[in-house]
N, C-alpha and C positions, 0 to 999 in steps of 0.2 A: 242471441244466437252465438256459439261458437262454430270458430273456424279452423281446423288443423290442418296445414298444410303437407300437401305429401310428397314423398322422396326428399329431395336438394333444392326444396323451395320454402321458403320465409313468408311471412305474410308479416308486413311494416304498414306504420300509420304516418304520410309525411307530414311532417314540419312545416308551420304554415308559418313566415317570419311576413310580418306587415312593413312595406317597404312605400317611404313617403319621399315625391320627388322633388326638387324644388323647390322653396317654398312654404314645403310642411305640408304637400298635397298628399293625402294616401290614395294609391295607384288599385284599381279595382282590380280581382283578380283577374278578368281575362287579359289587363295588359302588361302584365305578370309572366315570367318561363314558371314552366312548372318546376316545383322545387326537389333538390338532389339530397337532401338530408331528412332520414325517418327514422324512428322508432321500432323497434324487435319489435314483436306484439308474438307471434309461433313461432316454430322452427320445424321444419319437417323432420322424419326420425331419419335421414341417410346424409344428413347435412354434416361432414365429419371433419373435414380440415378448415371450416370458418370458424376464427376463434372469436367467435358472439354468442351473445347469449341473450335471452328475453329481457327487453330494459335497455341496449344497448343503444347508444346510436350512431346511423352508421350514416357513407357517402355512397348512394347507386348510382351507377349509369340514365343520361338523362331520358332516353326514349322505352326502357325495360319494362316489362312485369303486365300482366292484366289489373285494370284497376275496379274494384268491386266497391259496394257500400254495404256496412251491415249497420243498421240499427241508425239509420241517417249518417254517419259518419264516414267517410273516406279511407280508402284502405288497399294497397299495392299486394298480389298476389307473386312474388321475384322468386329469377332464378339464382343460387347461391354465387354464383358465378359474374352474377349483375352487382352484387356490393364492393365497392372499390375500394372503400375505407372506414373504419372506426373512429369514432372520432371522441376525447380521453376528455 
């Protein structure tokens, strides 16, 4: 399935980084914040002053965007406005 998002909205796939506490325990994702760093995946066509692009990755605000699954996978519906940083 694709997805194209529309107007000043992005649809990013986030970054899952596996986080072990103490020990060398890995922390199950619910006891987990959900994470701030994703991947471009679309770009809606009115998206004009975010200098990103498909492939990118960026930093969003932590509570932003409807979150959808296409094809079992994970995947944030955001507003351009919700990306706070690139990150190089």
């Amino acid at each position: 399935m694709t997805v194209k998002p529309l107007g000043e909205r992005l649809l990013i796939k986030p970054i899952k980084e596996e986080e072990k506490g103490e020990g060398g325990i890995v922390l199950p994702d619910s006891a987990k914040e959900k994470p701030q760093k994703a991947e471009v995946i679309a770009i809606g066509n009115k998206v004009e002053d975010l200098d990103v692009k498909v492939g990118d990755k960026v930093i969003f605000s932590k509570y932003a965007g409807t979150e959808i699954k296409i094809d079992e996978e994970d995947y944030i519906i955001i507003d351009s406005s919700d990306i706070l940083a690139k990150i190089e």
